[in-house]
C-alpha positions as a printed NumPy array, in Angstrom:
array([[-28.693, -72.743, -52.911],
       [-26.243, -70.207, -50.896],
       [-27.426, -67.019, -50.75 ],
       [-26.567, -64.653, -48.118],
       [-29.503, -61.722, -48.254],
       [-28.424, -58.742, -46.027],
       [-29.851, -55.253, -45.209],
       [-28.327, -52.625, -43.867],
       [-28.854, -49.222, -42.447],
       [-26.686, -46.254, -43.456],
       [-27.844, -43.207, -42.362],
       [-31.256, -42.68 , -42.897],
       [-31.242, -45.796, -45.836],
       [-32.522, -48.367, -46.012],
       [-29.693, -50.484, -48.34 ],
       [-31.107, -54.443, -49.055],
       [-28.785, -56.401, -51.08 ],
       [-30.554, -59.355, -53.304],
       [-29.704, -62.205, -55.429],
       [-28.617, -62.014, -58.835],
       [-31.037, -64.377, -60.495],
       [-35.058, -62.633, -61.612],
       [-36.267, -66.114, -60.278],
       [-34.448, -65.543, -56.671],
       [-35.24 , -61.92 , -56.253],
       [-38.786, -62.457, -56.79 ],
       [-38.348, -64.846, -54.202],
       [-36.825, -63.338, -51.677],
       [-39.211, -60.291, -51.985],
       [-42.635, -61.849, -52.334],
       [-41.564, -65.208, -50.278],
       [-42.705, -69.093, -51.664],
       [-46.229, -69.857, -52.62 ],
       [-47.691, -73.639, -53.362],
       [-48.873, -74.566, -56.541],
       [-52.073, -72.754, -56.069],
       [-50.458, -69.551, -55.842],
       [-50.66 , -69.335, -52.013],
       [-48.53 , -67.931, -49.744],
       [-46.196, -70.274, -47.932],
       [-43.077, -68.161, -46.37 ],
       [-43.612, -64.327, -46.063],
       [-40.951, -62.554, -48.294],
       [-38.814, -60.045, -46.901],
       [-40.548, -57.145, -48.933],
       [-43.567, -57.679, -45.782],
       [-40.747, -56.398, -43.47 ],
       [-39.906, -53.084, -45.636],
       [-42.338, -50.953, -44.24 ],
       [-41.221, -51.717, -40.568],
       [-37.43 , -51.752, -41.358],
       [-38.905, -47.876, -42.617],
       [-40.184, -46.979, -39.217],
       [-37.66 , -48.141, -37.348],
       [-35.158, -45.683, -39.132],
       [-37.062, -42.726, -39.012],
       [-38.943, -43.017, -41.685],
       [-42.808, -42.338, -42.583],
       [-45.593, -45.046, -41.389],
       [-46.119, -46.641, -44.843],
       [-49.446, -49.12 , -45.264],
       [-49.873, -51.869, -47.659],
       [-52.717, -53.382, -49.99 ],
       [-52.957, -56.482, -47.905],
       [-54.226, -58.182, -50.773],
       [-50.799, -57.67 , -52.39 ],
       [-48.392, -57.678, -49.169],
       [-49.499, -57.654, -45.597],
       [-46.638, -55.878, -43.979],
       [-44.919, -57.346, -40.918],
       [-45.154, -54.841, -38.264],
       [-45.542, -56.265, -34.163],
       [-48.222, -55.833, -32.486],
       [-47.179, -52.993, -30.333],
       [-45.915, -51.242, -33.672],
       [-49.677, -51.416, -35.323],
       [-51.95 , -48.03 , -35.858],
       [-55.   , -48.042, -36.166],
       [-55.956, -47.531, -40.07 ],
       [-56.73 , -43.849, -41.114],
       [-60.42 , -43.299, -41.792]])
């Protein structure tokens, strides 16, 4: 498979360009999972919320038990209580 998946930033916009197959895009945004439905390679939608801050943008959390975003450590906060 070629595919070339590229984000940019123009602006304050986030702009991420993805395949042109259903099958590919969810792919690419949720990452692989085995047989049993279990994550394998991290999509790039885990990376969204950081690609976010890094622009400017708000501090956005995730349902873990849907996405666990990618953040480094030194970018963590603590969770909101």
């Amino acid at each position: 498979i070629l595919s070339r998946q590229v984000a940019v930033v123009r602006k304050r916009s986030l702009i991420i360009n993805l395949p042109g197959q259903p099958k590919s895009i969810r792919e690419t945004l949720e990452g692989l999972k085995d047989g049993h439905g279990k994550q394998v390679v991290a999509g790039i939608f885990a990376a969204v919320p950081y690609c976010i801050d890094l622009i400017g943008g708000p501090y956005i959390e995730t349902h873990e038990e849907v996405v666990k975003a990618f953040r480094p450590k030194s970018a963590i906060r603590p969770k909101a209580s």
